[in-house]
C-alpha positions as CSV (number, residue, x, y, z in Angstrom):
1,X,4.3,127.3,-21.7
2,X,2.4,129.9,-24.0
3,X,3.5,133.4,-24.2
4,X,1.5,136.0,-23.7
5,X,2.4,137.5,-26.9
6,X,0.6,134.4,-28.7
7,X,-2.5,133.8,-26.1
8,X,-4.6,135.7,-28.7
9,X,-4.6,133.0,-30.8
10,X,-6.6,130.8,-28.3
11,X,-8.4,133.8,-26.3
12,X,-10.9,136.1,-28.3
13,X,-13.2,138.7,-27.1
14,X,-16.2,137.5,-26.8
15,X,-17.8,139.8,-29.4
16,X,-15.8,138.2,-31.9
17,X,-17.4,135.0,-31.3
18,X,-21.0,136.1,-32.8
19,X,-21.5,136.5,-36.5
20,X,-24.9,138.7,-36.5
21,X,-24.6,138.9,-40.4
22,X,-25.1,135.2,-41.2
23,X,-27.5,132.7,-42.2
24,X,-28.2,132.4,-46.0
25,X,-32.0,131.5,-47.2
26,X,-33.2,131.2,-50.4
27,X,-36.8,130.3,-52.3
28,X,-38.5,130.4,-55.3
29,X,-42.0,129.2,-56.6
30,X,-43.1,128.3,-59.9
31,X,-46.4,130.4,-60.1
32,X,-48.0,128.1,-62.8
33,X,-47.2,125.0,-60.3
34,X,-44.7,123.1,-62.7
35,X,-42.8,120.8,-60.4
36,X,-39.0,120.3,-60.8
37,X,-36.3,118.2,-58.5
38,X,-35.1,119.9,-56.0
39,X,-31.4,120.4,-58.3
40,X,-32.1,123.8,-58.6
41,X,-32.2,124.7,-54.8
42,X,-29.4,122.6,-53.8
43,X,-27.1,124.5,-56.0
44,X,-28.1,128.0,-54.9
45,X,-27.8,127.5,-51.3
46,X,-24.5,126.2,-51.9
47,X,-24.0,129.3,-53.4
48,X,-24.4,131.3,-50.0
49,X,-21.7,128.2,-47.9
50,X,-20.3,130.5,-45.7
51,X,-23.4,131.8,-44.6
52,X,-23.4,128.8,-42.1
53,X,-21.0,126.7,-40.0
54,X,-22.1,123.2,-40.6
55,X,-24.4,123.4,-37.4
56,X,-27.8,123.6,-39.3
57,X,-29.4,123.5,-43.5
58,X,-32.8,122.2,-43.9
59,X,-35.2,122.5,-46.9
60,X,-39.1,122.8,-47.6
61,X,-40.8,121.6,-50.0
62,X,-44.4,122.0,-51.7
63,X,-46.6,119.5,-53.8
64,X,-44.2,116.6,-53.0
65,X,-47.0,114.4,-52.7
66,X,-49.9,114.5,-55.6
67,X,-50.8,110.7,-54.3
68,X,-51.9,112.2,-51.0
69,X,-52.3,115.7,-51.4
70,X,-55.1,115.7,-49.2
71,X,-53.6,113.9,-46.3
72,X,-51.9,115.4,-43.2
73,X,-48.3,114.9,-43.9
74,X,-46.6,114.2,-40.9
75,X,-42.7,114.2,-41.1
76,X,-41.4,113.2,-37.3
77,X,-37.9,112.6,-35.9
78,X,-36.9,110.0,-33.4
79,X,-34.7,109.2,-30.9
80,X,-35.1,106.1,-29.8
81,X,-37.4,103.1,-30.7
82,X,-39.7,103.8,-27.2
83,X,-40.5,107.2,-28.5
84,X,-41.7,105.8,-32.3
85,X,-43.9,103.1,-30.7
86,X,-45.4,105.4,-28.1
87,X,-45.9,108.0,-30.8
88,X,-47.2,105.4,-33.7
89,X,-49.9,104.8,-31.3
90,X,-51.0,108.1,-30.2
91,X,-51.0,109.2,-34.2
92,X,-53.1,105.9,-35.1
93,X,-55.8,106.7,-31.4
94,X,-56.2,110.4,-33.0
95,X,-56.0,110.2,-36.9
96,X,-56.2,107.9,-39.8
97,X,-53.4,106.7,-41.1
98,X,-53.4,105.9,-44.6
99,X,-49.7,105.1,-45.2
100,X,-46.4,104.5,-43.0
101,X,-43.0,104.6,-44.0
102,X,-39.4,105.5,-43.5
103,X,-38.2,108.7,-44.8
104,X,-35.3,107.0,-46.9
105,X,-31.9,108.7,-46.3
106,X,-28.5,108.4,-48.1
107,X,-26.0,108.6,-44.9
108,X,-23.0,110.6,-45.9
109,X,-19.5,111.0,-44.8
110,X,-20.8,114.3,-43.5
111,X,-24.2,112.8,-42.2
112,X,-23.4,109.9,-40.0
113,X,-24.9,110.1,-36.6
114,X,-29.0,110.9,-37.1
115,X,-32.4,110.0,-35.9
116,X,-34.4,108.1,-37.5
117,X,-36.8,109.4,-39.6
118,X,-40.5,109.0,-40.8
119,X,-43.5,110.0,-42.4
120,X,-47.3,109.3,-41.7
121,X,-49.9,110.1,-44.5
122,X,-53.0,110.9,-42.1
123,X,-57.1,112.4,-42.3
124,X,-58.7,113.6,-39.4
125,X,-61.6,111.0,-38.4
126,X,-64.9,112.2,-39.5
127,X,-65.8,111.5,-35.7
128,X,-63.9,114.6,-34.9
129,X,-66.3,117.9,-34.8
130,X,-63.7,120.8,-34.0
131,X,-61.9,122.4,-36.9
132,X,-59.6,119.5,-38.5
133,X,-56.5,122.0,-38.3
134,X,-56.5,122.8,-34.9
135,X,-57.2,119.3,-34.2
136,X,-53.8,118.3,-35.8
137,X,-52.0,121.5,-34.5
138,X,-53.4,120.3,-31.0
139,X,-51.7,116.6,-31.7
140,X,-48.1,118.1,-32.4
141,X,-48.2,120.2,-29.3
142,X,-48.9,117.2,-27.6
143,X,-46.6,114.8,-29.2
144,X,-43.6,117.5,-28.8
145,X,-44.7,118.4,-25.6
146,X,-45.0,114.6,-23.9
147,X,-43.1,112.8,-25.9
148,X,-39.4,112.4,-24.8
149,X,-37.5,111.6,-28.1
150,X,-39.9,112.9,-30.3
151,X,-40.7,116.3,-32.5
152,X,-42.7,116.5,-35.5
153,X,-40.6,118.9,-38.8
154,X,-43.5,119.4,-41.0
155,X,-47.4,118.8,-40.5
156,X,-49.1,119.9,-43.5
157,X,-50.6,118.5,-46.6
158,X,-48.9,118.3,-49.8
159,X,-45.5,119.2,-48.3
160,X,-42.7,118.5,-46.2
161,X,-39.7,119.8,-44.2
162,X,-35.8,118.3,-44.5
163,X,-33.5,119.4,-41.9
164,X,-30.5,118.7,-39.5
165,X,-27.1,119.3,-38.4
166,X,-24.9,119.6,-40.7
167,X,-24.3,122.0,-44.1
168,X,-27.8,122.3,-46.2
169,X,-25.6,120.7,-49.7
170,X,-25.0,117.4,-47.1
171,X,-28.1,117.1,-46.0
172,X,-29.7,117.2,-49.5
173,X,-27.7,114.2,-50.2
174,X,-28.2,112.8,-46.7
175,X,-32.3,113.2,-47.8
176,X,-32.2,112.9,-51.4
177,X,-33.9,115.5,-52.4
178,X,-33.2,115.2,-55.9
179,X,-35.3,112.8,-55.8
180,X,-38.3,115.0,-54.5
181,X,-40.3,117.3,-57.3
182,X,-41.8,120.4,-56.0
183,X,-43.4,123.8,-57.5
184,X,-42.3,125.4,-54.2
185,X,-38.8,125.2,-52.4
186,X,-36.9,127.0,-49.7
187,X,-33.3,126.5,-47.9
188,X,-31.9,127.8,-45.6
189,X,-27.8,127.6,-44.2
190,X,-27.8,128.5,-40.6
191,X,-25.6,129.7,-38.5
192,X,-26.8,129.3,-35.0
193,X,-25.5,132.5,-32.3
194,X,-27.7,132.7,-29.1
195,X,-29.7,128.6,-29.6
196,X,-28.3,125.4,-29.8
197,X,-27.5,123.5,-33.0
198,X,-29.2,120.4,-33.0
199,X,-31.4,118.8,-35.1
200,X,-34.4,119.9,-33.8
201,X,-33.5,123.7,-33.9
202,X,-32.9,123.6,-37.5
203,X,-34.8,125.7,-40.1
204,X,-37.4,125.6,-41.8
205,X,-40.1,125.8,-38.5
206,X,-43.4,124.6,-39.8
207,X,-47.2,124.1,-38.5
208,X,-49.7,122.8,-40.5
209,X,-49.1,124.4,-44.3
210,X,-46.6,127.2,-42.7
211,X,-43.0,127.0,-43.4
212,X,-40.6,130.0,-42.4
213,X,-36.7,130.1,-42.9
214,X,-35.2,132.8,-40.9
215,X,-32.1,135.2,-41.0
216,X,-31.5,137.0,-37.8
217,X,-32.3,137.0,-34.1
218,X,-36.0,137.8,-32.6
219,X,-34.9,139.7,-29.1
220,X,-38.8,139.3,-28.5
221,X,-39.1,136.0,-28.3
222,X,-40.0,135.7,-24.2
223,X,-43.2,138.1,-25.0
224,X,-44.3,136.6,-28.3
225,X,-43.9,132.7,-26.8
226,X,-45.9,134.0,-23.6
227,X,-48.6,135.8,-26.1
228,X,-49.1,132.6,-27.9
229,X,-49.1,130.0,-25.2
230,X,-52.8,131.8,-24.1
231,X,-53.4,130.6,-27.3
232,X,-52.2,126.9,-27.1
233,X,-49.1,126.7,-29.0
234,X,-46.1,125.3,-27.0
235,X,-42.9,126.6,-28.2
236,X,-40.9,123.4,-27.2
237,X,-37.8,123.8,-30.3
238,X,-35.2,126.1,-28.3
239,X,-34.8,128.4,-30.7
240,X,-36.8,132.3,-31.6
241,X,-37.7,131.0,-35.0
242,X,-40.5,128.8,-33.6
243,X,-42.3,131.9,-32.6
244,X,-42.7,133.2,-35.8
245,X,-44.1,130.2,-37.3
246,X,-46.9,129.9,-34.8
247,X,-47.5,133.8,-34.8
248,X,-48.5,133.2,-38.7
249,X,-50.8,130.6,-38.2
250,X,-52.3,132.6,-35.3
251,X,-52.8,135.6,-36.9
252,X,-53.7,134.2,-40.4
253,X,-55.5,130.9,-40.3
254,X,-56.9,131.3,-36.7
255,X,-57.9,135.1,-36.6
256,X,-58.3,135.2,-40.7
257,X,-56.0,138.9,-41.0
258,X,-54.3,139.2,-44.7
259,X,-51.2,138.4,-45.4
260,X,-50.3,142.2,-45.5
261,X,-52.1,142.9,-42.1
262,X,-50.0,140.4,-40.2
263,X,-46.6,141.7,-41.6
264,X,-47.8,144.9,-40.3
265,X,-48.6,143.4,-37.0
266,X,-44.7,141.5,-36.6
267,X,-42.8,144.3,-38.0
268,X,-45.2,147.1,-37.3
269,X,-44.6,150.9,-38.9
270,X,-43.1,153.4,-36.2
271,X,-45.7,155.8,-34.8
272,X,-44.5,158.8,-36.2
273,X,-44.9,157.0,-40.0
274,X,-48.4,155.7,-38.9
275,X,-48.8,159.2,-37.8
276,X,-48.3,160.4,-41.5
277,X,-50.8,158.3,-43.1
278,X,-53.9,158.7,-44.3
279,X,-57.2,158.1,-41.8
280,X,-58.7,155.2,-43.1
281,X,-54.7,153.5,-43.5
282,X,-53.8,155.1,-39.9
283,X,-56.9,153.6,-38.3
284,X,-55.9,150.2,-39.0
285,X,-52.3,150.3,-38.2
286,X,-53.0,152.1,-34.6
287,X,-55.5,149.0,-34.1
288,X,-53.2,146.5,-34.8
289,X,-50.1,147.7,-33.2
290,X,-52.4,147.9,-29.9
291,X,-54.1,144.7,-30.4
292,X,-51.3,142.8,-31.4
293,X,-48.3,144.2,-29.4
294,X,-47.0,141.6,-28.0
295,X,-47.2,139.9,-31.2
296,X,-45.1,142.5,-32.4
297,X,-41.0,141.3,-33.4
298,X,-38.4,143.4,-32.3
299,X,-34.5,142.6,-33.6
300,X,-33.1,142.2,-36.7
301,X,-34.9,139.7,-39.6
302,X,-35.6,138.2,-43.3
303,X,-37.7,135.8,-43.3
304,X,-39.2,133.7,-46.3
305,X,-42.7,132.1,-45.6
306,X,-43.8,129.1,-47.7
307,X,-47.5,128.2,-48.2
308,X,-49.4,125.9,-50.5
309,X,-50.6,128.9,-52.1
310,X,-47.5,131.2,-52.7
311,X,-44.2,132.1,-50.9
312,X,-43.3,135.0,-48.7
313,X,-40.9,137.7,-48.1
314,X,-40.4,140.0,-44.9
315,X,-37.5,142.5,-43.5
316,X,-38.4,143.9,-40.2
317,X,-39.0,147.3,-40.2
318,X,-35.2,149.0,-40.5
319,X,-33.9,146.3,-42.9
320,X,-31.2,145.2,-41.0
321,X,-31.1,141.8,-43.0
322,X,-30.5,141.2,-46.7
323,X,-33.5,140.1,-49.0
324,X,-33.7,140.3,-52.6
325,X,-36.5,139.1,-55.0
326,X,-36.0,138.6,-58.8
327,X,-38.7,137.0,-61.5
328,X,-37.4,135.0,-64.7
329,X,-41.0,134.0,-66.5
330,X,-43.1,132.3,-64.3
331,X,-40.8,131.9,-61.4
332,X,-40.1,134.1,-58.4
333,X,-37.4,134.3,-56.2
334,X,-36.3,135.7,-52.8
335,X,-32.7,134.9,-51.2
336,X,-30.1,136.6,-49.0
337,X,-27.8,137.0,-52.1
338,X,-28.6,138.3,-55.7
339,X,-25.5,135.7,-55.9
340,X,-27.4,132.7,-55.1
341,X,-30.3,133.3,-57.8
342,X,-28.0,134.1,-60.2
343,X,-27.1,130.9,-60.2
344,X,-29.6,129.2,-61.3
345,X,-31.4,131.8,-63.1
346,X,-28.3,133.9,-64.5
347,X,-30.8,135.9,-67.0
348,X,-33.2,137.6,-65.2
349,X,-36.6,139.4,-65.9
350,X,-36.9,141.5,-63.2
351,X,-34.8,142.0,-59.5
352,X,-36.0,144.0,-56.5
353,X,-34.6,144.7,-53.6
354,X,-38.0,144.6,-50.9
355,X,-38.9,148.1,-48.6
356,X,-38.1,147.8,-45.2
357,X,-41.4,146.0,-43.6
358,X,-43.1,146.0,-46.7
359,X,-44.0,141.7,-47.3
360,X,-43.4,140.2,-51.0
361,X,-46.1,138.2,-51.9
362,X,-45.8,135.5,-54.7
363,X,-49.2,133.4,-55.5
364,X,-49.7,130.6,-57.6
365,X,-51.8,131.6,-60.8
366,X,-54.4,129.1,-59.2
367,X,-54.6,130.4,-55.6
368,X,-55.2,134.0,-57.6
369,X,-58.2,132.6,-59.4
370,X,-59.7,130.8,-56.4
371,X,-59.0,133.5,-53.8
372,X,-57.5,131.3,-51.3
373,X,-59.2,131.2,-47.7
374,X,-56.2,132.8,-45.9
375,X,-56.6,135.9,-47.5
376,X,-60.5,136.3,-47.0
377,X,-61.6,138.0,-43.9
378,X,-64.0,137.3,-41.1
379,X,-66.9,139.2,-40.1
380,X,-64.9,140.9,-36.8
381,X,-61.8,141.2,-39.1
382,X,-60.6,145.0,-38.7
383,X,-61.8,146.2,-42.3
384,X,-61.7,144.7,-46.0
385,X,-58.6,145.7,-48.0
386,X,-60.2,144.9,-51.0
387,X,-59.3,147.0,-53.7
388,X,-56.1,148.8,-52.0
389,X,-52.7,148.2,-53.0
390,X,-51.1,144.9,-52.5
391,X,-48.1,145.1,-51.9
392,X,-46.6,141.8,-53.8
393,X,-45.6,140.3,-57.4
């Protein structure tokens, strides 16, 4: 029988049990699109190891696929051999597919047990007269939504998402990714506290073009996944990160704001700052925070966004999450730890450590020349922002 005196050692409060710290991430872009293997990334998130627990790594990946960078990417995950017929057929009724395959995978000693995996290289019929990303947003709702034993990772063109259980380093191997060349990458090592770690919970989150990785927890995730099913998005993943992912499309793609607006709508100044600034700037901050309040995140977060265009960086509003960003020539980076850029990069150019709320913005040279269509308002946007200060790299 056990002591008392050593019952410790089994029993532990539960606050001991939650690591609110944790979670590494880390991205960088080349701005003048040069591709490189995905080496690089592999060996700074294996940098930031302890970050995580083994229960979730996952990597994105932009311009992956120059033979059909036009296409619809679909990357799905399967369960069972029902669940890829009955989704091969509902992805060949809706879209064109112009190539099939397996997503080849190296298992490891670490990576034994998976699903299976695959990609689809689709167009949206000409048939089809609604806006051709909404019709495939539309499609992966359904096909997570109905489809027992089946969730898309990544939907957009040019790109793809890698992820699973198991350390981020293992699951690079497990995926190849050395194999894969990219002018865009992210990682991410979770560590999961209040959602499950399975393979479908695992960062990045992607729609369409959108990839986030995520340090933290949103505690306003019932009121942003409510605000966004009125809009059609089913948040079907079991984890807060999903949210976030869906709010961007949302608020960029669907209801055109800037890239600066919606980081002011999810982590939204306090009154008594928007109180301080000037008209013009306090008018639009007041009409945000009451249009979009329930779009508004509450709880602790870093989050890195990936785009074809550029990559990302937000803190919420207090900074209670690490983020760093650091240039060496024409590449930007944004991690957790100066650490992890360090090493790759050991000489730097330039590191910053981002203001609280205040988003990062990294473009490609080519998405600056040809202002990309994200960033242009519509004609009931809130105001132009042309010629203010950006707040970005």
């Amino acid at each position: 029988m056990t002591s008392v005196g050593t019952r410790s050692t089994f029993v532990r409060r539960p606050h001991r049990e939650k690591d609110i710290s944790a979670c590494g991430l880390i991205g960088f872009i080349n701005r003048d699109g040069r591709r490189v293997s995905g080496e690089p990334i592999i060996r700074a998130i294996i940098n930031m190891h302890d970050r995580g627990n083994g229960l979730g790594g996952g990597f994105a990946a932009y311009g992956i696929y120059p033979e059909f960078k036009d296409a619809y990417a679909l990357h799905l995950m399967y369960d069972e051999e029902n669940a890829i017929a009955e989704t091969e057929r509902l992805v060949r009724s809706r879209l064109n597919v112009a190539h099939a395959e397996a997503i080849p995978v190296f298992p490891t000693g670490t990576v034994r047990e998976h699903p299976e995996f695959r990609r689809y290289f689709t167009y949206v019929p000409d048939s089809v007269t609604m806006d051709h990303d909404d019709y495939v947003v539309r499609l992966v709702m359904e096909i997570n939504v109905r489809i027992d034993g089946a969730f898309v990772v990544s939907s957009g063109r040019n790109m793809g998402a890698f992820k699973g259980v198991g350390y981020p380093e293992d699951l690079a191997q497990f995926f190849r990714l050395d194999e894969y060349e990219a002018y865009l990458w992210t990682a991410h090592n979770r560590f999961p506290t209040n959602t499950p770690g399975w393979w479908g919970g695992a960062h990045p989150f992607t729609i369409l073009d959108w990839s986030i990785v995520h340090n933290g927890e949103i505690s306003s995730y019932g009121i942003n996944r409510r605000y966004l099913e009125s809009f059609g998005y089913v948040c079907t993943l079991m984890t807060d990160t999903e949210v976030v992912a869906y709010l961007f499309d949302l608020l960029v793609r669907r209801h055109r704001l800037t890239f600066e607006q919606a980081a002011m709508v999810m982590a939204p100044p306090f009154w008594e700052d928007i109180d301080r600034m000037p008209p013009e700037e306090r008018r639009q901050a007041t009409l945000l925070r009451q249009i979009y309040a329930s779009a508004a995140l509450n709880g602790p977060f870093a989050f890195l966004f990936g785009y074809n265009g550029g990559l990302i960086g937000l803190n919420d509003r207090v900074k209670l999450r690490p983020l760093v960003v650091a240039e060496r020539g024409d590449r930007v980076y944004m991690a957790s730890e100066e650490s992890a850029i360090r090493t790759i990069s050991p000489d730097l150019d330039r590191i910053a450590y981002p203001t609280a709320g205040q988003p990062v913005i990294a473009r490609l040279y080519a998405a600056e020349e040809d202002t990309p269509a994200n960033a242009v308002h519509s004609a009931n946007a809130l105001h132009s922002l042309e010629g203010e200060q950006v707040h970005g790299i």
